[in-house]
C-alpha positions as CSV (number, residue, x, y, z in Angstrom):
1,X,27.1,-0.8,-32.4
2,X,26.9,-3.3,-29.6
3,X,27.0,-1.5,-26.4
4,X,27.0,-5.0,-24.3
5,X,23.9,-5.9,-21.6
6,X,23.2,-3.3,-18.9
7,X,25.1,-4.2,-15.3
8,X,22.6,-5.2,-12.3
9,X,23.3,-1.7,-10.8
10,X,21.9,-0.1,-14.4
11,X,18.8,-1.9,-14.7
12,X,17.8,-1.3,-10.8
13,X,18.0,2.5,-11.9
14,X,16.6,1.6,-14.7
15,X,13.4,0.1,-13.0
16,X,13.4,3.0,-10.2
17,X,13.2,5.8,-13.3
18,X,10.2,3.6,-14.7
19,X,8.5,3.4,-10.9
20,X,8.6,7.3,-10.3
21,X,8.2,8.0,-14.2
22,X,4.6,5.8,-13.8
23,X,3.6,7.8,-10.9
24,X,4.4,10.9,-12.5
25,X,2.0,9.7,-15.3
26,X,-0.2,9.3,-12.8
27,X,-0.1,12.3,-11.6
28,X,-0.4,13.9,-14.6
29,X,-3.2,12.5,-15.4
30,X,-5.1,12.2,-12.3
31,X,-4.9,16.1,-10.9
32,X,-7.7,17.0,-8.6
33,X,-9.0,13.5,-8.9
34,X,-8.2,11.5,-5.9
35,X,-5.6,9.4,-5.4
36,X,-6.7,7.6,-1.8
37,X,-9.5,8.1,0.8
38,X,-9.3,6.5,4.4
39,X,-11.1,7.2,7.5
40,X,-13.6,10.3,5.4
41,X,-9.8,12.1,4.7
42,X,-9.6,12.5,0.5
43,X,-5.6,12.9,-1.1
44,X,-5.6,14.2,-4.8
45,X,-2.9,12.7,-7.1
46,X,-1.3,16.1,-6.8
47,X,-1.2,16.7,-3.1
48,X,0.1,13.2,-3.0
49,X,2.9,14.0,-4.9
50,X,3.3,17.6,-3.3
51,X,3.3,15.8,0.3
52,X,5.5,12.9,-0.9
53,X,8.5,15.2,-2.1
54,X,8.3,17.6,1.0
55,X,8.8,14.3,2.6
56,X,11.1,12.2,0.3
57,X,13.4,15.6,0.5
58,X,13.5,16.0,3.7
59,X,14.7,12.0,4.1
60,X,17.2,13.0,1.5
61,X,19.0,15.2,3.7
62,X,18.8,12.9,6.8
63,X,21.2,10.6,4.6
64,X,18.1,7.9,3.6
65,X,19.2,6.6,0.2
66,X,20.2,3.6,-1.6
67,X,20.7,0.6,0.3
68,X,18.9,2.4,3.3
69,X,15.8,0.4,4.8
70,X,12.9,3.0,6.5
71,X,9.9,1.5,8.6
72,X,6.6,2.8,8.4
73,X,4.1,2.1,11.0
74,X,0.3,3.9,10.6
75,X,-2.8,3.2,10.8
76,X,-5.0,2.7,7.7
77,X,-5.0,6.5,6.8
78,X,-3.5,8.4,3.9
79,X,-0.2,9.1,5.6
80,X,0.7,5.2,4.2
81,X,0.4,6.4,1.2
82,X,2.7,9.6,1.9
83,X,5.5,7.6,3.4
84,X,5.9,5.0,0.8
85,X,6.4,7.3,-2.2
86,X,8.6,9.3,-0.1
87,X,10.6,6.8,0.9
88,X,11.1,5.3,-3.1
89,X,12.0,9.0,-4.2
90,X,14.4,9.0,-1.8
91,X,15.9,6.1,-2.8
92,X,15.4,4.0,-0.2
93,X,12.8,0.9,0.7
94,X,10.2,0.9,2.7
95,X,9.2,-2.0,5.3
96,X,5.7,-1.6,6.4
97,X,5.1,-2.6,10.2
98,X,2.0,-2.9,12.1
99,X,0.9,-0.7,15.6
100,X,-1.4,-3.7,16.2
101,X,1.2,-5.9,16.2
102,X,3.5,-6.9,19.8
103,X,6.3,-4.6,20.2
104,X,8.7,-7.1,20.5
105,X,8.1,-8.1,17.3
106,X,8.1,-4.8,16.0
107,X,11.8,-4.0,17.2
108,X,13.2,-7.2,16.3
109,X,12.4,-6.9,12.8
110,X,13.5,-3.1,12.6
111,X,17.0,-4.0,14.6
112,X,17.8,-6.9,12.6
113,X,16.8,-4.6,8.7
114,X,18.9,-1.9,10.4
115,X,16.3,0.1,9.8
116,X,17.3,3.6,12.0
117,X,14.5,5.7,10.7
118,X,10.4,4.9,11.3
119,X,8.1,7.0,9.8
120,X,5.0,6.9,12.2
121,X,1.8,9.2,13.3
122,X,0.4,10.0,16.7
123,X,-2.1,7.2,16.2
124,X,-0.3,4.5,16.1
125,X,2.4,5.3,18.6
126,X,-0.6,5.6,20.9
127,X,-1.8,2.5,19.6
128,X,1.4,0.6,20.1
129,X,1.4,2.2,23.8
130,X,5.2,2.2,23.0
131,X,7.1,5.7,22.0
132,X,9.4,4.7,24.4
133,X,10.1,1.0,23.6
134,X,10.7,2.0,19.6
135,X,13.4,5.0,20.3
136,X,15.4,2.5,21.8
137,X,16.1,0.9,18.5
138,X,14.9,3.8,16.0
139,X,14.6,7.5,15.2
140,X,11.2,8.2,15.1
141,X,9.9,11.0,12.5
142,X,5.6,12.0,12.7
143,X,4.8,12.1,9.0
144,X,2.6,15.1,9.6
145,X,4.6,17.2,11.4
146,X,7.3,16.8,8.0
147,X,4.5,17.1,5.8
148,X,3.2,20.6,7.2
149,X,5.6,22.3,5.3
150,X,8.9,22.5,3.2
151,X,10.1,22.4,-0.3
152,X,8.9,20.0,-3.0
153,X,12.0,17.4,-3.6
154,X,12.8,17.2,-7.6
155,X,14.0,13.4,-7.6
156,X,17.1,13.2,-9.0
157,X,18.6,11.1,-11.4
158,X,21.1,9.7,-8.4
159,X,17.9,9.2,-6.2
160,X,15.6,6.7,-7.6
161,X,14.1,3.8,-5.7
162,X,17.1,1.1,-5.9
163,X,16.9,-2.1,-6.5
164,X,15.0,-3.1,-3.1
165,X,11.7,-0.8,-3.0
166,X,10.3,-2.9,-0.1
167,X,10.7,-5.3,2.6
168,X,8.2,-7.4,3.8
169,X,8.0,-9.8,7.0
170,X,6.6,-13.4,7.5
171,X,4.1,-13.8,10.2
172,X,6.5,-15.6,12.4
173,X,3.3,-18.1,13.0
174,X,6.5,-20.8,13.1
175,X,9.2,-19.5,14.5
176,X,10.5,-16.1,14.3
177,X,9.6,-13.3,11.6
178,X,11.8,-13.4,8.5
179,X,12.6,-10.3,6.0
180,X,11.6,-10.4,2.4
181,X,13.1,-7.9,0.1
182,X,11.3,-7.0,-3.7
183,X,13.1,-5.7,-6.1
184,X,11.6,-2.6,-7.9
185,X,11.4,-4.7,-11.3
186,X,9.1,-6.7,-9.8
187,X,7.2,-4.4,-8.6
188,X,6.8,-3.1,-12.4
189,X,6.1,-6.2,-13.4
190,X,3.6,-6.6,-10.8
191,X,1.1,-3.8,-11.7
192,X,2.1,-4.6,-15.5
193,X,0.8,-7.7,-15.0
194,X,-2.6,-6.2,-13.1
195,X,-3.0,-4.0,-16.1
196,X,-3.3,-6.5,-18.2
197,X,-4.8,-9.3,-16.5
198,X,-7.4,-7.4,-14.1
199,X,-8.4,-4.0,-14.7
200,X,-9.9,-3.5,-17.9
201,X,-8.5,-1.8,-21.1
202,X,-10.7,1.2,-21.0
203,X,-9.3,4.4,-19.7
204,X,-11.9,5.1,-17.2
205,X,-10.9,5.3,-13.5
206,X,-11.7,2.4,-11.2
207,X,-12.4,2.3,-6.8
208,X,-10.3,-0.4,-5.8
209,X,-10.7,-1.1,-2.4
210,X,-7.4,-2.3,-0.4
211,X,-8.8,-5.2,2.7
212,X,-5.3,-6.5,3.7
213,X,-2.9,-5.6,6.1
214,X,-0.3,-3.6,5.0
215,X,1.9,-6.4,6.6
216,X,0.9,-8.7,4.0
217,X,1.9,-8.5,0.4
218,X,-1.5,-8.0,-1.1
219,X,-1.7,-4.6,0.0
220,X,1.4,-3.8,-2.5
221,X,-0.7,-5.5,-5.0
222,X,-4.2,-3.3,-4.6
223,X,-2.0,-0.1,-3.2
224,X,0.5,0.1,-6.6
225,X,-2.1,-1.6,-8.8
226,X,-4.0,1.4,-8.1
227,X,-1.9,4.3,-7.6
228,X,0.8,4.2,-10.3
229,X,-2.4,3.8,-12.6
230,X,-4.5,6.7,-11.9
231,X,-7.2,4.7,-9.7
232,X,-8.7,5.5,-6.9
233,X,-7.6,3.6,-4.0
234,X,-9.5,3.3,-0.7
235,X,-8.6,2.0,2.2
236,X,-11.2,-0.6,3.7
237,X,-11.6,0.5,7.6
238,X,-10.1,-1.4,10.3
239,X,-13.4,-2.6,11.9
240,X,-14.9,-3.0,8.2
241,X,-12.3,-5.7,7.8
242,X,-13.5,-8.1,10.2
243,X,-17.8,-7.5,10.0
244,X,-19.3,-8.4,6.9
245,X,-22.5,-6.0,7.1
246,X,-20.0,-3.4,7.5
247,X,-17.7,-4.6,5.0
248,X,-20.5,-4.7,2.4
249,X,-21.8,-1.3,3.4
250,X,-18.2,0.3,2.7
251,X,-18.1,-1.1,-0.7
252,X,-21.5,-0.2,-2.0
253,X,-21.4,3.5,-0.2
254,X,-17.7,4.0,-1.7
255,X,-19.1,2.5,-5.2
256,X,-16.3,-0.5,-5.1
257,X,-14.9,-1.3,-8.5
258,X,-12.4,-3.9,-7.5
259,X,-11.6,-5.3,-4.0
260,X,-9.1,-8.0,-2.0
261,X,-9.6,-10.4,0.4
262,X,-9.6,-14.1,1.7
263,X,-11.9,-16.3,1.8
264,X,-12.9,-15.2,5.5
265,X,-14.1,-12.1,3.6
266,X,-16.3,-13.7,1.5
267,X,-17.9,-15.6,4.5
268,X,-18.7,-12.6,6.1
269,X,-20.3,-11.1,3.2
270,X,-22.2,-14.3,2.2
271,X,-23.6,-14.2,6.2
272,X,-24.2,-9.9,6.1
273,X,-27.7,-8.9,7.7
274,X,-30.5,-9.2,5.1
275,X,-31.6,-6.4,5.5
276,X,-28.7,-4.5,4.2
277,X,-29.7,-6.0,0.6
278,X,-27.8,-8.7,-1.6
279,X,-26.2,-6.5,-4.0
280,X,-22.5,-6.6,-3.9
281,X,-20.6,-3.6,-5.3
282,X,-17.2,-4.7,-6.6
283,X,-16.9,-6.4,-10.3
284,X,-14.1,-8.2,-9.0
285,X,-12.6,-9.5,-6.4
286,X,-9.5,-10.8,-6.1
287,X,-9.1,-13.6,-3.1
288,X,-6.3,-15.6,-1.9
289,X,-4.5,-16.3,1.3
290,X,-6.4,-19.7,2.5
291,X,-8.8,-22.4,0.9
292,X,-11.6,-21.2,-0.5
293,X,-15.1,-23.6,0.4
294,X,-17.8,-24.1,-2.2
295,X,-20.7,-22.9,0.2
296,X,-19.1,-19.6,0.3
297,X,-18.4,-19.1,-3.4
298,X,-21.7,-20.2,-4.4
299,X,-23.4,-17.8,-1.7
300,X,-21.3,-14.9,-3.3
301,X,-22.0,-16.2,-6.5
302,X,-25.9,-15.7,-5.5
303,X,-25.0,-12.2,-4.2
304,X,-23.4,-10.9,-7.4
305,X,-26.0,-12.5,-9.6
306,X,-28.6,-10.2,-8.5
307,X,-26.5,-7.2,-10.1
308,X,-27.8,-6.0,-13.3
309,X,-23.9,-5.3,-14.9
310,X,-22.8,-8.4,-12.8
């Protein structure tokens, strides 16, 4: 019997099972093992999960759901990874903002997403020097503080990430910073498409190192690449990101599988102190985001060839 094609409304829910049933996978699978490390902190699969549904439950009964839009400004520590799941098993989408960034900025893009809620730490409100300027236009909500403790959130059938999971802004390098919604089928078909394109068939867990901002769209990329597949993401420091000798020191020390980065990474790396040695960690690295020059490549080229699995 012909039971006709599944409504737009359908096939979001459809997708948001899919997302939460991958993590769940993940989960399973992963245990003990760890899920993300930043700043020496290490999160297991499971107390990722346990922390996220404490927190996702809690948004729940604040009225975050469908069609609701929640900011989330921290610093490159687990809690990012806490506050994004939380935010999808609620049923909402998550917009990532930055500390770093002007606070102008900051609460024109989370007045004009409507975005009442931010999910934030200590850290980066002292970063932002601004507490003050961001209640103006927001609740905000320390992710530790609703972590600590509470009830684990069972998702429900009626709570799964809808058809939005995340909003991401333009730079605003001309003119001001514009909103960009994915849809939580192409996010699927995002770290589908990583599967099968760049991590390798095998079962065997992989260190994938996450460079970018969590402003910029790679970072879904390496963060849900990793995650919904049982890898072990880690989250490249802040001052790592912009030194090469320190950048090449965090991959080899954290065994680097797979990292990201722009071509400004690679230059650093190519010009790292000598004497920290030219073997480079990661089998792969996936680069985009500006032109890439020959002398670079071939210098990285030079780097990896001195690998003996390269």
């Amino acid at each position: 019997m012909f039971l006709g094609r599944p409504t737009a409304e359908q096939g979001a829910r459809s997708a948001g099972r899919r997302l939460m049933d991958e993590f769940a996978h993940a989960v399973r699978t992963g245990g003990e093992s760890p899920a993300i490390v930043a700043e020496g902190r290490r999160m297991s699969y499971a107390a990722l999960d346990q922390a996220s549904d404490v927190l996702g439950r809690k948004l729940a009964e604040l009225g975050v759901g469908e069609g609701t839009v929640v900011g989330v400004m921290t610093g490159r520590t687990v809690d990012v990874a806490v506050a994004y799941l939380a935010v999808l098993k609620a049923g909402a989408a998550f917009m990532p903002l930055s500390p770093a960034a002007p606070v102008e900025r900051n609460r024109r893009i989370l007045r004009e997403s409507r975005a009442g809620l931010l999910l934030t730490t200590s850290e980066a409100l002292a970063l932002s020097r601004a507490e003050g300027e961001y209640q103006r236009v927001a609740h905000i909500m320390d992710i530790a503080t609703l972590t600590e403790s509470g009830t684990p959130y069972q998702v429900l059938s009626a709570a799964v990430p809808a058809d939005t999971a995340y909003v991401i802004h333009t730079s605003g390098s001309t003119g001001e910073p514009k909103g960009a919604g994915n849809t939580t089928e192409a996010l699927l078909n995002l770290v589908a498409g990583l599967a099968s394109k760049i991590y390798p068939a095998d079962a065997k867990r992989r260190n994938v190192a996450l460079a970018a901002p969590f402003t910029f769209d790679p970072s879904i990329q390496q963060f849900f690449g990793a995650v919904l597949r049982g890898h072990c993401l880690h989250l490249v420091p802040e001052q790592a990101r912009f030194d090469g000798g320190a950048l090449l020191t965090f991959f080899n020390e954290s065994r680097i599988d797979i990292a990201d980065g722009t071509p400004t990474h690679l230059r650093l790396l190519a010009n790292a102190p000598a004497s920290l040695g030219d073997r480079l960690s990661p089998n792969l690295l996936l680069i985009g985001g500006e032109a890439l020059d020959w002398r670079s490549r071939r210098r990285i080229g030079v780097c990896w060839a001195t690998r003996d699995d390269a």
